[in-house]
C-alpha positions in Angstrom: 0.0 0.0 0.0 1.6 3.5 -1.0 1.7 6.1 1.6 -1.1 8.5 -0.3 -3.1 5.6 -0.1 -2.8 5.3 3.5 -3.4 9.3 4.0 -6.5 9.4 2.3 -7.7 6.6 4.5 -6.4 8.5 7.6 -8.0 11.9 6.3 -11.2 9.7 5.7 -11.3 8.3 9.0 -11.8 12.0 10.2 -14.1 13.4 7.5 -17.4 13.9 9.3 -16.1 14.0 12.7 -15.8 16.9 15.0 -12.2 17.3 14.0 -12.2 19.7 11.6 -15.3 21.4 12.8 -13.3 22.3 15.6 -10.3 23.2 12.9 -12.3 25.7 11.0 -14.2 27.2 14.6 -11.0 28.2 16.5 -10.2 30.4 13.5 -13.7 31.7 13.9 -13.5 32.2 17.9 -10.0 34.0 17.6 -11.7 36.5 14.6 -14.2 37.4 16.4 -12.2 38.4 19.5 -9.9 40.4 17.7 -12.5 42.0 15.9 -14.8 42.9 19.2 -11.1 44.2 21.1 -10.5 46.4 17.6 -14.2 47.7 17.1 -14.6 48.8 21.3 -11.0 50.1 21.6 -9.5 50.7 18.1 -8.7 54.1 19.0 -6.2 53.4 22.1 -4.9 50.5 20.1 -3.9 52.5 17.3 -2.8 55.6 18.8 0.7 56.7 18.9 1.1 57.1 22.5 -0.4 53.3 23.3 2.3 52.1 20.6 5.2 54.1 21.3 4.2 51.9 25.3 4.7 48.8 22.8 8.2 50.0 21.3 10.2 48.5 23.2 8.9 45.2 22.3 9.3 46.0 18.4 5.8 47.4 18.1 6.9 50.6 15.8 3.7 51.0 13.8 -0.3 50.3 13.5 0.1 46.6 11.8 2.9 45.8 14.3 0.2 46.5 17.3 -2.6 44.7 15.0 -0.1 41.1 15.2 0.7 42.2 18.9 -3.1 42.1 19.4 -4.0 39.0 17.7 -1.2 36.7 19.0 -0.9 38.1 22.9 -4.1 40.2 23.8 -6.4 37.5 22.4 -4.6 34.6 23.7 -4.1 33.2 19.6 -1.1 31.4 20.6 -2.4 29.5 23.2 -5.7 28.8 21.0 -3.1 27.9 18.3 -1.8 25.2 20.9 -4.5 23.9 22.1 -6.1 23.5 19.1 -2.8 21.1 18.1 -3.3 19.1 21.3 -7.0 18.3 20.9 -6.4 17.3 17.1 -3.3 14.8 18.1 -5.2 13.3 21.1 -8.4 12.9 18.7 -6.2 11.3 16.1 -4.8 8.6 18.0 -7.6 7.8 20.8 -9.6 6.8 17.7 -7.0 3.8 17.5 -6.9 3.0 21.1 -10.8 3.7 21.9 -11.5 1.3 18.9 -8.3 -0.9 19.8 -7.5 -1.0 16.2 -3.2 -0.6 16.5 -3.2 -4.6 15.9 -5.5 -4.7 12.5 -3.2 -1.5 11.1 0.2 -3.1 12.3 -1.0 -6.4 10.6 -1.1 -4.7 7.1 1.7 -5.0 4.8 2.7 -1.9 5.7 5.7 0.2 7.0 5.3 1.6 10.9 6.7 4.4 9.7 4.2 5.3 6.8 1.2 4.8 9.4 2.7 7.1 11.9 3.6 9.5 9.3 0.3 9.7 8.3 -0.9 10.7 11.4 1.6 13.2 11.8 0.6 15.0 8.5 -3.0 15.0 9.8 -2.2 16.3 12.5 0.3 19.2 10.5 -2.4 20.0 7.9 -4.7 21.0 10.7 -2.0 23.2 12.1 -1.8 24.8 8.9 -5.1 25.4 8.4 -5.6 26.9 12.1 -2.5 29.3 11.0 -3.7 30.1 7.3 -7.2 31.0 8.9 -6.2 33.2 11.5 -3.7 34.9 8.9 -6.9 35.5 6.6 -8.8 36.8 9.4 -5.7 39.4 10.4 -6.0 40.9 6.9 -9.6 41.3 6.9 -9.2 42.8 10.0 -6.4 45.2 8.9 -8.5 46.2 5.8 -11.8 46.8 7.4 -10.0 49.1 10.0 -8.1 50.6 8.0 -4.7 50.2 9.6 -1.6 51.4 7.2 0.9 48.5 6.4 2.3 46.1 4.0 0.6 42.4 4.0 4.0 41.0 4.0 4.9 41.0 7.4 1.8 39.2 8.0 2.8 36.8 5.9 6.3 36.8 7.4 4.2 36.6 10.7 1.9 33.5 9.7 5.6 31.4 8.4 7.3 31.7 11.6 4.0 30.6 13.0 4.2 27.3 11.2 8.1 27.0 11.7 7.2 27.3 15.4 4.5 25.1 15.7 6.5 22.5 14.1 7.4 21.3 17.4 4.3 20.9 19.2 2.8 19.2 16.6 5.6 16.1 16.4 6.2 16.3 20.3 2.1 16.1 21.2 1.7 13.1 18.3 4.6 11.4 19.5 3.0 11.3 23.2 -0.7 10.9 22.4 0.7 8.2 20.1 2.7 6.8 23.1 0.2 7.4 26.0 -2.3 4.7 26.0 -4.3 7.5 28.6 -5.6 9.7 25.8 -5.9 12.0 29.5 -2.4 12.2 30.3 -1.6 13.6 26.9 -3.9 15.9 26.8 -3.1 17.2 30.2 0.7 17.5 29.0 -0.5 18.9 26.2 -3.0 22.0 27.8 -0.6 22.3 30.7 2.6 23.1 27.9 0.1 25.5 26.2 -1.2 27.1 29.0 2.3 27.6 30.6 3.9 28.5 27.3 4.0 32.3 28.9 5.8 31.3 31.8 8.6 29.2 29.6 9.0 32.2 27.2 10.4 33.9 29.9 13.5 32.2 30.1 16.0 31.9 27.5 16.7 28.4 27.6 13.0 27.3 28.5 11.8 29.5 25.7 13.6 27.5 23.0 13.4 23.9 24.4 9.8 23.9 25.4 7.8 23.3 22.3 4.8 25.0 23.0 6.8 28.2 24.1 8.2 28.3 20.8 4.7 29.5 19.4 4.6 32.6 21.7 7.6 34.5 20.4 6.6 33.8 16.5 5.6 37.5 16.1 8.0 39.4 13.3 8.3 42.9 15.5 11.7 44.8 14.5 14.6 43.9 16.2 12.7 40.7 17.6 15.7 38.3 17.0 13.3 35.6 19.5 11.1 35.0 16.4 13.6 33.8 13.8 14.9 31.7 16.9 11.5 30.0 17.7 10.9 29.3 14.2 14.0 27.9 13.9 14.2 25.7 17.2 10.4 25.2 16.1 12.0 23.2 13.2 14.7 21.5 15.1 12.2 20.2 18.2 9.9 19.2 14.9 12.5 17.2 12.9 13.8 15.7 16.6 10.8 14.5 17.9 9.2 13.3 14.6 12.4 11.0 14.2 11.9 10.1 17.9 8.4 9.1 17.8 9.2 7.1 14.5 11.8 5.1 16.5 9.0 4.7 19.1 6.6 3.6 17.0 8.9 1.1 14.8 9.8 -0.8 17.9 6.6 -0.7 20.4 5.2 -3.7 20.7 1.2 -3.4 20.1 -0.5 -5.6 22.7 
C-alpha cells in the first residue's frame, strides 16, 4: 500500500467527525475576539502614545500593534496550541478507543508510513488553524483601516508554522505513546497554557515546544522569532524522528 493511499484513508477516517469542525471554529473564535477588542477600543490601540508603550517590544507601527493584538491580547497562541493538542489526542484515541493498533500493524505496511500519516494530519490541521487566523488578520487590517504592508503578516503566519512544528511532532509522539488519551492531553494543555511562563527564560523558551509559538511575532529587532521558528523546526524534525523510533519498535498488545 503507497503512503497516499494510507493518508487518504487516515484523512477519511476524520471526514465527518468533529475534528475539523473544531479546525475551522478556533479560527472563527479568535476572529471574532480580535474583531470585538479592535471595534470597542480601536482608538487606544492605534494611537501613537499606546504604541510608542509597545516599542520596546518591536511594536513601531499600526500593523505591528494589529499582530501584537492577535497573537498576545487575544490569547491566539495559546488557542493555536490547544487547538494542536486536541487534534493529536483525537487522532490517535480513535486507535486505542476502537483498539485497532493490531489490524493496522497487521497490514503490509511500513510503521513508519502509518505514523507519518498521522503526523501530517495532525500538520495539515496546524496549517489550516495558522492560514485562517492569517486570513482573518487581513480582513481585520483592511476593514479598520490600519496602514501597512501584507507581507509581514505573511512573514508573521511562516514563523508561525516554523514554530508550531514542534508541538505538533512532540504532542503526536506522546498521544501516540500514551495509551491515557488523558495524560496527553493534560501535558499537552498544561505546555500550552504555561507557554507564557517558559517564554520567559532563555533556555526554557527554545526547548519547550509550546513556548516556541509565543515569540513567533515578526516585530523589529525581535531576534526571539527567527529563533523560535528555527528551534520550532529543530524540536519538529527531533521528535518526529523520535516518535518514528518509538513507534517502529513498540510492541502493540
Amino acid at each position: 500500500m503507497s503512503f497516499i493511499s494510507i493518508l487518504k484513508s487516515e484523512l477519511m477516517k476524520y471526514k465527518r467527525s468533529v475534528l475539523w469542525k473544531g479546525v475551522f471554529f478556533i479560527p472563527i473564535l479568535s476572529f471574532a475576539m480580535l474583531f470585538a477588542d479592535l471595534y470597542i477600543r480601536v482608538d487606544f490601540l492605534m494611537s501613537n502614545d499606546h504604541i510608542k508603550q509597545l516599542a520596546h517590544i518591536g511594536v513601531n507601527g499600526r500593523l505591528e500593534a494589529l499582530i501584537y493584538e492577535n497573537h498576545l491580547s487575544t490569547f491566539w497562541f495559546m488557542l493555536l496550541s490547544l487547538s494542536i493538542v486536541v487534534v493529536a489526542v483525537i487522532v490517535n484515541y480513535t486507535e486505542y478507543n476502537e483498539n485497532t493498533w493490531k489490524q493496522m500493524i497487521a497490514r503490509p505496511v511500513e510503521r513508519r508510513r502509518i505514523y507519518m500519516s498521522k503526523w501530517i494530519v495532525v500538520l495539515i490541521a496546524a496549517i489550516i488553524l495558522v492560514v485562517l487566523n492569517g486570513v482573518s488578520v487581513i480582513f481585520i487590517k483592511s476593514f479598520f483601516g490600519i496602514n501597512g504592508d501584507c507581507t509581514l503578516i505573511f512573514k508573521y503566519k511562516i514563523l508561525e508554522i516554523c514554530a508550531t512544528l514542534g508541538v505538533v511532532s512532540f504532542q503526536q509522539f506522546i498521544s501516540c505513546y500514551m495509551k491515557n488519551s488523558l495524560a496527553s492531553a493534560a501535558i499537552g494543555f498544561a505546555g500550552s497554557i504555561g507557554a507564557y511562563m517558559f517564554a520567559q527564560s532563555k533556555i526554557l523558551s527554545y526547548i519547550i515546544p509550546y513556548a516556541n509559538v509565543i515569540l513567533a511575532m515578526p516585530l523589529e529587532g525581535n531576534r526571539d522569532a527567527q529563533a523560535a521558528a528555527f528551534f520550532g523546526i529543530v524540536s519538529g524534525v527531533l521528535w518526529l524522528v523520535i516518535g518514528i523510533i518509538e513507534f517502529n519498535k513498540r510492541d502493540i498488545k
